[in-house]
mmCIF entry with sequence, helices, sheets and N, C-alpha, C, O atoms, coordinates in Angstrom:
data_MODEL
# 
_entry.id   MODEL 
# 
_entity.id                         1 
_entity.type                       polymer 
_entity.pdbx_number_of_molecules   1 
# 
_entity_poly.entity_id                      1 
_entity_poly.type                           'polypeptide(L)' 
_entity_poly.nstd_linkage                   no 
_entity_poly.nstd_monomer                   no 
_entity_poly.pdbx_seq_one_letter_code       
;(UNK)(UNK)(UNK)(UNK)(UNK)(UNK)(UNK)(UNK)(UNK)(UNK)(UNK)(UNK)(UNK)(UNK)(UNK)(UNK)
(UNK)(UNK)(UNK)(UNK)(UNK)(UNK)(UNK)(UNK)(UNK)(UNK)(UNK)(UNK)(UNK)(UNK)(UNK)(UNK)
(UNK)(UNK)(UNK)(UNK)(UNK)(UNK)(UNK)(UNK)(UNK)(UNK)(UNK)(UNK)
;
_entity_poly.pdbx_seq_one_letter_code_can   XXXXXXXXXXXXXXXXXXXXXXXXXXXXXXXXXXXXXXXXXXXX 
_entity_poly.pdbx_strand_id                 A 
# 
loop_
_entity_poly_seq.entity_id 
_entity_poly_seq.num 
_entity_poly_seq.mon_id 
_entity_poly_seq.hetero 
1 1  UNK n 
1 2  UNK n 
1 3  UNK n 
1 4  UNK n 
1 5  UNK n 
1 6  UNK n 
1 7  UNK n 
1 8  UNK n 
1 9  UNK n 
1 10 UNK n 
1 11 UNK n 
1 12 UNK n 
1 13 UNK n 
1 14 UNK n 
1 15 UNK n 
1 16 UNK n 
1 17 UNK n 
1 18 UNK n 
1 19 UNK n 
1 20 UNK n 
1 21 UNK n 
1 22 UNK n 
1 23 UNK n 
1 24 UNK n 
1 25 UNK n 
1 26 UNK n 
1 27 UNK n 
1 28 UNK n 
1 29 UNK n 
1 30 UNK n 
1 31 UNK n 
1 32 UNK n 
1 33 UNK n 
1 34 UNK n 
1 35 UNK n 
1 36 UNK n 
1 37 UNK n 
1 38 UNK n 
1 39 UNK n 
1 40 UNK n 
1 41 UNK n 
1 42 UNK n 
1 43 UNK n 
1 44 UNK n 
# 
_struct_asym.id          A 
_struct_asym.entity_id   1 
# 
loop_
_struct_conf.conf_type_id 
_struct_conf.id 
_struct_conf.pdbx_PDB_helix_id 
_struct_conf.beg_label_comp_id 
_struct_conf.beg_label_asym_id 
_struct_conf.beg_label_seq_id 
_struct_conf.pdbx_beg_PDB_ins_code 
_struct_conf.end_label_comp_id 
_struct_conf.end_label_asym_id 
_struct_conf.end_label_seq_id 
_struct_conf.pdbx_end_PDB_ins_code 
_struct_conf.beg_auth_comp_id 
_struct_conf.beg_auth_asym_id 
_struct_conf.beg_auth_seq_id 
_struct_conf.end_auth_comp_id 
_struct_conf.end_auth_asym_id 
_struct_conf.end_auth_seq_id 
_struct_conf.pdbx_PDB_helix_class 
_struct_conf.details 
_struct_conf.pdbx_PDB_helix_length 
HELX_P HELX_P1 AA1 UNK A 12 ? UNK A 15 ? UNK A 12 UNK A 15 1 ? 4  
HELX_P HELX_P2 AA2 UNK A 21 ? UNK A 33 ? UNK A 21 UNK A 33 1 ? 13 
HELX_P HELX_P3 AA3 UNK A 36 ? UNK A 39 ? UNK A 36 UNK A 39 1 ? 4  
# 
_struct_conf_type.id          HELX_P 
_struct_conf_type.criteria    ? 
_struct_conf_type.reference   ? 
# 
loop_
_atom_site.group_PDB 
_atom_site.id 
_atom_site.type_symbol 
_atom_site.label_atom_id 
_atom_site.label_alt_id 
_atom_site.label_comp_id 
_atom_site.label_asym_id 
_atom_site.label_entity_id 
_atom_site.label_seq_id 
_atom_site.pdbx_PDB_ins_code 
_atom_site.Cartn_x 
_atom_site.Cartn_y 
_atom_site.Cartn_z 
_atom_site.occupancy 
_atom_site.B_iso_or_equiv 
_atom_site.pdbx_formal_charge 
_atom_site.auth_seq_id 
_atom_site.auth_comp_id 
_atom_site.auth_asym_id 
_atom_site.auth_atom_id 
_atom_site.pdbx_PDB_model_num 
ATOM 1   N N  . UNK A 1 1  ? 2.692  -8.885  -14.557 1.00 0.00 ? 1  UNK A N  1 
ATOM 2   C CA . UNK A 1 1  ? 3.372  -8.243  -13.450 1.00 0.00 ? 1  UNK A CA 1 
ATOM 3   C C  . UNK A 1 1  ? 4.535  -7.384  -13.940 1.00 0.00 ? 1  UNK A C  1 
ATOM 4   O O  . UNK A 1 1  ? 4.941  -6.428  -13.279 1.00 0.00 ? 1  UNK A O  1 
ATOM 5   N N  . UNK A 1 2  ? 5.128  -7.787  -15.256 1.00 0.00 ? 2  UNK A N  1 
ATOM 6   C CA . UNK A 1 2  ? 6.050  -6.698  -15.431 1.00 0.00 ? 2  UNK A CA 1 
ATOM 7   C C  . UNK A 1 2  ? 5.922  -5.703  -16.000 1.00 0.00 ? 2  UNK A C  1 
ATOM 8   O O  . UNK A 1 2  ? 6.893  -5.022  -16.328 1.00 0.00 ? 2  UNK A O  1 
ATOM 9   N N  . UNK A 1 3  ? 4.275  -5.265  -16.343 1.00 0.00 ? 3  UNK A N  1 
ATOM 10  C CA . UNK A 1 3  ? 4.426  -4.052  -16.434 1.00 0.00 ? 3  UNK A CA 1 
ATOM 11  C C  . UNK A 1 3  ? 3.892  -3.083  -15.524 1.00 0.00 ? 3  UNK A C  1 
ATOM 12  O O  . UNK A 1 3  ? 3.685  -1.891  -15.748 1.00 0.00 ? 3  UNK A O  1 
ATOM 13  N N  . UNK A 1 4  ? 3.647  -3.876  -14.241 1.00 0.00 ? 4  UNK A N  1 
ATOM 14  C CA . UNK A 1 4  ? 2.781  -3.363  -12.588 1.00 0.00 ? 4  UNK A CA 1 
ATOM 15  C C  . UNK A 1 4  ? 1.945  -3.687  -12.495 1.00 0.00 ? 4  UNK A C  1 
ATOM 16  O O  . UNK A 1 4  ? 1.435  -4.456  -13.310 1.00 0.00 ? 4  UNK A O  1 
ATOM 17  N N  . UNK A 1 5  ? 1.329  -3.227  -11.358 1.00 0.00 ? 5  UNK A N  1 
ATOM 18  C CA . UNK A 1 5  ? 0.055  -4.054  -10.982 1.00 0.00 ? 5  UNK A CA 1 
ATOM 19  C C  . UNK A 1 5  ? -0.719 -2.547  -10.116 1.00 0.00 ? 5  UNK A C  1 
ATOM 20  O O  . UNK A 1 5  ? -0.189 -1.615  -9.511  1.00 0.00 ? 5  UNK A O  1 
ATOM 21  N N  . UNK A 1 6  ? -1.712 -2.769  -10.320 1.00 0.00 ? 6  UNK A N  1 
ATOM 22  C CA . UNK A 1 6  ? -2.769 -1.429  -9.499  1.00 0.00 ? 6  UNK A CA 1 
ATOM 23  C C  . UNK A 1 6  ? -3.851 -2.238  -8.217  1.00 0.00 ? 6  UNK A C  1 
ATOM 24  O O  . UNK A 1 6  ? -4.941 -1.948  -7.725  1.00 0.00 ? 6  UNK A O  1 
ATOM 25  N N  . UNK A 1 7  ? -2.860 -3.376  -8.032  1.00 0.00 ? 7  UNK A N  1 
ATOM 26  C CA . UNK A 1 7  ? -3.917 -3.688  -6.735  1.00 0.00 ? 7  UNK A CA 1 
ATOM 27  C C  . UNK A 1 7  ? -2.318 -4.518  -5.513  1.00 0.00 ? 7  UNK A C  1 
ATOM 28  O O  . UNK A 1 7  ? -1.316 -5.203  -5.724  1.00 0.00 ? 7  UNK A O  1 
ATOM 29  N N  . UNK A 1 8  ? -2.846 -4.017  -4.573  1.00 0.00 ? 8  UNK A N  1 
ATOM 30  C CA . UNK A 1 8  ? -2.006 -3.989  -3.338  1.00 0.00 ? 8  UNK A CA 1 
ATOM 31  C C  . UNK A 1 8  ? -2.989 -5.184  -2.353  1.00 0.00 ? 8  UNK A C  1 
ATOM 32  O O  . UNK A 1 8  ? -4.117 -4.966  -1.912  1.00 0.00 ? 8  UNK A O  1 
ATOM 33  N N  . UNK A 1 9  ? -2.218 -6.400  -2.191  1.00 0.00 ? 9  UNK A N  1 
ATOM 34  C CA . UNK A 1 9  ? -2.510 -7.736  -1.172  1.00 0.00 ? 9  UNK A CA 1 
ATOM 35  C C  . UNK A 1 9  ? -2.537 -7.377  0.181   1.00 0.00 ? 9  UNK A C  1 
ATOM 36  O O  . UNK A 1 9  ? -1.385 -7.240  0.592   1.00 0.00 ? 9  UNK A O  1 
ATOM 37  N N  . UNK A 1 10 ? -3.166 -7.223  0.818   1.00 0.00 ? 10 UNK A N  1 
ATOM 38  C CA . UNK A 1 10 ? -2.875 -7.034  2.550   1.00 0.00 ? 10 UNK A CA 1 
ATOM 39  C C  . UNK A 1 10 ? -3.060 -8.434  2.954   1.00 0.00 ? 10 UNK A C  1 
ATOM 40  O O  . UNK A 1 10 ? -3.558 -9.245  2.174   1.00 0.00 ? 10 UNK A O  1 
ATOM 41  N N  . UNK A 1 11 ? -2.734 -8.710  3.975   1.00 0.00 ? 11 UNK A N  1 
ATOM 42  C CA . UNK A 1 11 ? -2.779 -10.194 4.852   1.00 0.00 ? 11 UNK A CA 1 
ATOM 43  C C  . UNK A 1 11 ? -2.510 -9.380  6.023   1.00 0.00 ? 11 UNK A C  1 
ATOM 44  O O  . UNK A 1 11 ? -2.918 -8.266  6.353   1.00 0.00 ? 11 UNK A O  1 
ATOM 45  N N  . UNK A 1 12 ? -1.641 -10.298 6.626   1.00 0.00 ? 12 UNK A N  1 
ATOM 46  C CA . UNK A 1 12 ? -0.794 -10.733 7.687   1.00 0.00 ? 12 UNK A CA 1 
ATOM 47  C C  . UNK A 1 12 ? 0.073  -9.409  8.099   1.00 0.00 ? 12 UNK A C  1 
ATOM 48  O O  . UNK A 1 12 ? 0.378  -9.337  9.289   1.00 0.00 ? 12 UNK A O  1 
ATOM 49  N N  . UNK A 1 13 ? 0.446  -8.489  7.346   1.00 0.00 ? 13 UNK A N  1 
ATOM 50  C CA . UNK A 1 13 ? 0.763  -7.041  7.400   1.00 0.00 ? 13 UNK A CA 1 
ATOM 51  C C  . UNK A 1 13 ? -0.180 -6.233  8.140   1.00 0.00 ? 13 UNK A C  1 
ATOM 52  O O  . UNK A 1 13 ? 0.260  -5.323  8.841   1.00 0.00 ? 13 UNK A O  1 
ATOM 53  N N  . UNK A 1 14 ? -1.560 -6.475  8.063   1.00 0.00 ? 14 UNK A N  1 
ATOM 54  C CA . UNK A 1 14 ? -2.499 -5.370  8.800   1.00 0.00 ? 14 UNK A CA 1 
ATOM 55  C C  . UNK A 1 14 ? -2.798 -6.204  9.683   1.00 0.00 ? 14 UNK A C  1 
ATOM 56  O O  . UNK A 1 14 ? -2.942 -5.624  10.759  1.00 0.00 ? 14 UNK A O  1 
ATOM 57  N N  . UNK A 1 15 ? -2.992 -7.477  9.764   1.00 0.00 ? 15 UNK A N  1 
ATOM 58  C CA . UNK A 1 15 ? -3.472 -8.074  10.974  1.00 0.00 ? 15 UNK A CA 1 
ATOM 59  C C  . UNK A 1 15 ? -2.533 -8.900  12.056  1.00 0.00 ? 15 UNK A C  1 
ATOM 60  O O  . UNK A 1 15 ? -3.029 -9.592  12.945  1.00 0.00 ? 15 UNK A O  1 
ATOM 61  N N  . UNK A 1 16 ? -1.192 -8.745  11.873  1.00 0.00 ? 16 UNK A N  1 
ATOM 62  C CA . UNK A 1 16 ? -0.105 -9.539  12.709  1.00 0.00 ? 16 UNK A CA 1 
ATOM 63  C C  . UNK A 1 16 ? -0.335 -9.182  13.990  1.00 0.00 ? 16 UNK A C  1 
ATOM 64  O O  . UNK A 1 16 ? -0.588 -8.040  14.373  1.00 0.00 ? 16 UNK A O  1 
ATOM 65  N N  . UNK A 1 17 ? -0.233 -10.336 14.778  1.00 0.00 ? 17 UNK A N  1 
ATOM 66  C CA . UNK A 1 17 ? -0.944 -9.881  16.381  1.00 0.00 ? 17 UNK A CA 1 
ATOM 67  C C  . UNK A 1 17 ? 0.588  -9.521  16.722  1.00 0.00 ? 17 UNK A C  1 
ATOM 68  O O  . UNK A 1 17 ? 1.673  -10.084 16.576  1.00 0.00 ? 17 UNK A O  1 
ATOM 69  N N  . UNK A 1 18 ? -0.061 -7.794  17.469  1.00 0.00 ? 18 UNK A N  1 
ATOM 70  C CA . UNK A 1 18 ? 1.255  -7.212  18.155  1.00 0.00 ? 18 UNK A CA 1 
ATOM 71  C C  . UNK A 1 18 ? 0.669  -5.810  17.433  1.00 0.00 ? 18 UNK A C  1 
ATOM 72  O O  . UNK A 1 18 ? 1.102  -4.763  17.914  1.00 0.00 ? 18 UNK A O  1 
ATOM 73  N N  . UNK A 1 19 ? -0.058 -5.731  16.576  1.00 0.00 ? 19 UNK A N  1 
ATOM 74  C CA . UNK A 1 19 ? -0.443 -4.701  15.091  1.00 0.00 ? 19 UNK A CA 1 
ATOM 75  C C  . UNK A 1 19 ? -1.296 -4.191  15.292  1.00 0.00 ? 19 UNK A C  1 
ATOM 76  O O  . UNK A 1 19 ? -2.211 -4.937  15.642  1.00 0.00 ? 19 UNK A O  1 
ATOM 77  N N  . UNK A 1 20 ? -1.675 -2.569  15.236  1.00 0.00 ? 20 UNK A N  1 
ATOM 78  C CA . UNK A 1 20 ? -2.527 -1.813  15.116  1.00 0.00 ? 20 UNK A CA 1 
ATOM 79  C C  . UNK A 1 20 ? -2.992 -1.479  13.870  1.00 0.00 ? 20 UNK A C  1 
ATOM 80  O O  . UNK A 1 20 ? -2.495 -0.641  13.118  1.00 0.00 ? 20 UNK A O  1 
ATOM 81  N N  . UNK A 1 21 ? -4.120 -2.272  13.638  1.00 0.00 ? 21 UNK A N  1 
ATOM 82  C CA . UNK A 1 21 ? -4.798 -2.743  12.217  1.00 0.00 ? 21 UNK A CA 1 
ATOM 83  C C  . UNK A 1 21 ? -5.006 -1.034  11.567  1.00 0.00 ? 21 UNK A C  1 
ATOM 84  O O  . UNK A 1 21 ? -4.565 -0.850  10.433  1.00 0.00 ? 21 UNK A O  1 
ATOM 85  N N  . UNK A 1 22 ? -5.646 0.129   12.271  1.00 0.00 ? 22 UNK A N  1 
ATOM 86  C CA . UNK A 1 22 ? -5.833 1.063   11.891  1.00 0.00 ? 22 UNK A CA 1 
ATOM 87  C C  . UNK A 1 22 ? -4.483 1.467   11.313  1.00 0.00 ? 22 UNK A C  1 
ATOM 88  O O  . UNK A 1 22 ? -4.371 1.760   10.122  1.00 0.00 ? 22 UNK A O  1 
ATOM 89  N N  . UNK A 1 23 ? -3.043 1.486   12.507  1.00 0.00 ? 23 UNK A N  1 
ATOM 90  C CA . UNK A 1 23 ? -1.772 2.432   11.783  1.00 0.00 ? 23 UNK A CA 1 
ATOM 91  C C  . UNK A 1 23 ? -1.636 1.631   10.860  1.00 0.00 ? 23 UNK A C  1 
ATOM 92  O O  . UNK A 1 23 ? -1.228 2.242   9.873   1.00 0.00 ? 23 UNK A O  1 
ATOM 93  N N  . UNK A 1 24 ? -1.768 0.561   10.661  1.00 0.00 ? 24 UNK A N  1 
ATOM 94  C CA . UNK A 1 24 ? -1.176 -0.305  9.394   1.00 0.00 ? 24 UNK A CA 1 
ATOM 95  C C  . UNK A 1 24 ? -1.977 -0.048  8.093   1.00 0.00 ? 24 UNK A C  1 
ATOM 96  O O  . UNK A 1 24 ? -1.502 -0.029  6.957   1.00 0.00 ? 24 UNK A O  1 
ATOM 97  N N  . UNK A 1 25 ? -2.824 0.081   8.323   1.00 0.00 ? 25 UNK A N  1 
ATOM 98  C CA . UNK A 1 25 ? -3.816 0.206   7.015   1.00 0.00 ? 25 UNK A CA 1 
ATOM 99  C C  . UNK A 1 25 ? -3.459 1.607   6.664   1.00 0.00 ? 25 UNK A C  1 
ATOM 100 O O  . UNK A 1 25 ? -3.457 1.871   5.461   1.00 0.00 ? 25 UNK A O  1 
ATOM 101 N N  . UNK A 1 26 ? -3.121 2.662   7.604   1.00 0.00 ? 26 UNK A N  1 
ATOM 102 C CA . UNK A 1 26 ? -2.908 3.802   6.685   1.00 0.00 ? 26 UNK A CA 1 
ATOM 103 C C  . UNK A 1 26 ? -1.476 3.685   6.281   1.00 0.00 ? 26 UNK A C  1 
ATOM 104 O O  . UNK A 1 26 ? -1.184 4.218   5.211   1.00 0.00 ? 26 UNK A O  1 
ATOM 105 N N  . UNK A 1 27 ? -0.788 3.245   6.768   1.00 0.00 ? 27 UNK A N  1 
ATOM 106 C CA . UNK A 1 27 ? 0.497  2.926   6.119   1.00 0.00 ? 27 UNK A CA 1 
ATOM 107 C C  . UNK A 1 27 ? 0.662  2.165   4.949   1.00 0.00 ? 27 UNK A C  1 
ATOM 108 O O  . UNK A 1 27 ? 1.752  2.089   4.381   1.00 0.00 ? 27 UNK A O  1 
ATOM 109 N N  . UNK A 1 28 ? -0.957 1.260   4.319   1.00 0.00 ? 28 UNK A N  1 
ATOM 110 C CA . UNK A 1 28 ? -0.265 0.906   3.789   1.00 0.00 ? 28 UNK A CA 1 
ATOM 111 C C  . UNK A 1 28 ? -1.151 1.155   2.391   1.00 0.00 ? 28 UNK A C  1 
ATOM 112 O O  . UNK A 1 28 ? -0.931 0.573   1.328   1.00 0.00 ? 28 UNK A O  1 
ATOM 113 N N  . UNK A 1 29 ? -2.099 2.050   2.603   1.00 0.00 ? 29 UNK A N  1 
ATOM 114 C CA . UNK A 1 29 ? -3.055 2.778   1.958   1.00 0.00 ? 29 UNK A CA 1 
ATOM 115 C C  . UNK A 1 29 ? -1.818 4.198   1.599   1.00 0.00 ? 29 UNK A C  1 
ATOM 116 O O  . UNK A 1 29 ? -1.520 4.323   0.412   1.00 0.00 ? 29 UNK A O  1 
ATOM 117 N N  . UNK A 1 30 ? -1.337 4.925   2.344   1.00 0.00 ? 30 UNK A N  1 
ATOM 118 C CA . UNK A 1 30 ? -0.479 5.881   1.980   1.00 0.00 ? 30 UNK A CA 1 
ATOM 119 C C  . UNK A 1 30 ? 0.395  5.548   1.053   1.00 0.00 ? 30 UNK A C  1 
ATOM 120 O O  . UNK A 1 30 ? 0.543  6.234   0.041   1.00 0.00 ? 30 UNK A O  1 
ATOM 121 N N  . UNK A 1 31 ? 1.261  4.162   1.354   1.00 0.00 ? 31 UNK A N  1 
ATOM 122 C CA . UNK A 1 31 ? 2.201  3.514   0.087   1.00 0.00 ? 31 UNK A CA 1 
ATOM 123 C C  . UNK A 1 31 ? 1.808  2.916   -1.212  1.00 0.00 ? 31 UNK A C  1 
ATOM 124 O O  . UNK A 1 31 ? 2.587  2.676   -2.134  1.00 0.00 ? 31 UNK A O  1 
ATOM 125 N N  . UNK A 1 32 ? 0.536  2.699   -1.204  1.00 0.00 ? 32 UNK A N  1 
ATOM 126 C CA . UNK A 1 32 ? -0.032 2.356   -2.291  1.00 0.00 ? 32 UNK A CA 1 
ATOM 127 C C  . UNK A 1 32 ? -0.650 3.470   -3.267  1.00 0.00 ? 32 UNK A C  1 
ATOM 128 O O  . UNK A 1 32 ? -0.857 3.273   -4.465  1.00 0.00 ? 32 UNK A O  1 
ATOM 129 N N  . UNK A 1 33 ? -0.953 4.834   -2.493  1.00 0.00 ? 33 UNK A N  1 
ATOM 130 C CA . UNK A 1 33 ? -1.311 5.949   -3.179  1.00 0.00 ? 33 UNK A CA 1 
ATOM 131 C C  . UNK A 1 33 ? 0.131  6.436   -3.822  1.00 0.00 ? 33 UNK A C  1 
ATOM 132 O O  . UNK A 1 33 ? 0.198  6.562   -5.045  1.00 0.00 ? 33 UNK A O  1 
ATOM 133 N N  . UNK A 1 34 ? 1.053  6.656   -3.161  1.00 0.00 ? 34 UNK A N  1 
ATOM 134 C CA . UNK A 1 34 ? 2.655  7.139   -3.587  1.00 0.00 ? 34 UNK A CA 1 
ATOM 135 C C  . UNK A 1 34 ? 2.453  6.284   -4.207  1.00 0.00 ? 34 UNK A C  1 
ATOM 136 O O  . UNK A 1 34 ? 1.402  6.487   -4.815  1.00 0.00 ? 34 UNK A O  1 
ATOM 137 N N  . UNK A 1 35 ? 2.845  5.414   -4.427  1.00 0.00 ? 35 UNK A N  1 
ATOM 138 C CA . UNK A 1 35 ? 3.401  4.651   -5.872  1.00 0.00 ? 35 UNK A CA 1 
ATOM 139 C C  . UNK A 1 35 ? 2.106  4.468   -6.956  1.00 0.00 ? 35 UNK A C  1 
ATOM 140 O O  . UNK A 1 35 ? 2.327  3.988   -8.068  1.00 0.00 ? 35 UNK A O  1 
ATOM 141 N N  . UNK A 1 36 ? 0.756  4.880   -6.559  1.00 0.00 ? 36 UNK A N  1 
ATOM 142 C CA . UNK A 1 36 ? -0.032 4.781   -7.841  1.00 0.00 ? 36 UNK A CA 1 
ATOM 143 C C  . UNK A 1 36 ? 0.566  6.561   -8.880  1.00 0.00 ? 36 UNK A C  1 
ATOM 144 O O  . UNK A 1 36 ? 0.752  6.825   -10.068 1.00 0.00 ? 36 UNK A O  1 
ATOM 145 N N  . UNK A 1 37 ? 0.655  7.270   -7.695  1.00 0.00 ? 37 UNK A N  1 
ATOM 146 C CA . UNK A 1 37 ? 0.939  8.793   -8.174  1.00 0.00 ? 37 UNK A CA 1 
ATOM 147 C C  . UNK A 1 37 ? 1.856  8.454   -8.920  1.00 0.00 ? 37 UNK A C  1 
ATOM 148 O O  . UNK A 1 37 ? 1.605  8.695   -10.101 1.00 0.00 ? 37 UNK A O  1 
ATOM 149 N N  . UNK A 1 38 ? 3.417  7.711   -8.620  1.00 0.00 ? 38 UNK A N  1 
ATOM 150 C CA . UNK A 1 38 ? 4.665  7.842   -9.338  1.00 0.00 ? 38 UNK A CA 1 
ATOM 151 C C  . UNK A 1 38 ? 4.197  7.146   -10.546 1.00 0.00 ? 38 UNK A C  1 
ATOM 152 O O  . UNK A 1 38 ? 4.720  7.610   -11.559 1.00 0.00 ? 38 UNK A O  1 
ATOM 153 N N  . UNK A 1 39 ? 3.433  6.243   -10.746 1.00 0.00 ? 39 UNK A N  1 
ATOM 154 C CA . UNK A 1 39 ? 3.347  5.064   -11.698 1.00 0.00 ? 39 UNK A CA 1 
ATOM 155 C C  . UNK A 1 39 ? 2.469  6.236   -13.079 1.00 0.00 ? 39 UNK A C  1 
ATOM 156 O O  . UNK A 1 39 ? 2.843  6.213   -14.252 1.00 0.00 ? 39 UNK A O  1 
ATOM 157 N N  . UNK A 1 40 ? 1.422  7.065   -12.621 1.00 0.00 ? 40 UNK A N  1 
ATOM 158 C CA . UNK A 1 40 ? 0.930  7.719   -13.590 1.00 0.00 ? 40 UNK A CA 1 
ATOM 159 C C  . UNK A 1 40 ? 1.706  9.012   -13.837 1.00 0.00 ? 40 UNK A C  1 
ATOM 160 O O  . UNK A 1 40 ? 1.189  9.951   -14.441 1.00 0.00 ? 40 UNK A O  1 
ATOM 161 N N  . UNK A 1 41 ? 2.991  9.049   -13.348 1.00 0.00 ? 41 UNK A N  1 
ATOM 162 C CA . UNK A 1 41 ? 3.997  10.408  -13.520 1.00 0.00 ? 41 UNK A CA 1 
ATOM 163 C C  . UNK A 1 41 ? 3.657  11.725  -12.545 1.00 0.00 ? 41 UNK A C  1 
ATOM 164 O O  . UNK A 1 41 ? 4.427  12.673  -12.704 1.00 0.00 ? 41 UNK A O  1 
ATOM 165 N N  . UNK A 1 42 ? 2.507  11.909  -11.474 1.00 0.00 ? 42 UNK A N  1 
ATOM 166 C CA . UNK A 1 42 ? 2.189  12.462  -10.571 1.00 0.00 ? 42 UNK A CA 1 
ATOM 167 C C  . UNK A 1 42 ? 2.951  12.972  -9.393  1.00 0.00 ? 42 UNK A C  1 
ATOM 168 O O  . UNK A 1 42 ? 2.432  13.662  -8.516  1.00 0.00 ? 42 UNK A O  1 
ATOM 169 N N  . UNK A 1 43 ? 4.715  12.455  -9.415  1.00 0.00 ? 43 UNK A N  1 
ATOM 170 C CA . UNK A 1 43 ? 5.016  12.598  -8.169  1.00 0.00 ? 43 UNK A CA 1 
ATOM 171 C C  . UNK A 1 43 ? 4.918  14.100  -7.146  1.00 0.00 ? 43 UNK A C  1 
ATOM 172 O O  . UNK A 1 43 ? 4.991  15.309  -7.365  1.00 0.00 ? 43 UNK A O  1 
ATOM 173 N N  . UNK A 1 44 ? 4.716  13.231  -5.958  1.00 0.00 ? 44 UNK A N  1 
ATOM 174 C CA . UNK A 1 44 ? 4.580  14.624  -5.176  1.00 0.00 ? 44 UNK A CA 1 
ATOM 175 C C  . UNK A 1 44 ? 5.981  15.596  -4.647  1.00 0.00 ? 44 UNK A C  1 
ATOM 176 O O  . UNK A 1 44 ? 5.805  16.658  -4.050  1.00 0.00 ? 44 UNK A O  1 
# 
């Protein structure tokens, strides 16, 4: 882990009742692309 990790856990984040599984997943598909970009020096 300390030198990163290239896989992102979902749970309880995309499915918390109250949660729109779709906005959440792109939210959290979007944050996982940004930080794969920064991690290979890509930033946008």
């Amino acid at each position: 882990v300390s030198t990163g990790s290239d896989i992102i856990i979902v749970g309880r984040g995309l499915f918390a009742k109250g949660r729109d599984a779709k906005v959440e997943g792109e939210r959290y598909r979007k944050a996982g692309w940004e930080a794969y970009l920064r991690r290979c020096g890509q930033q946008n």
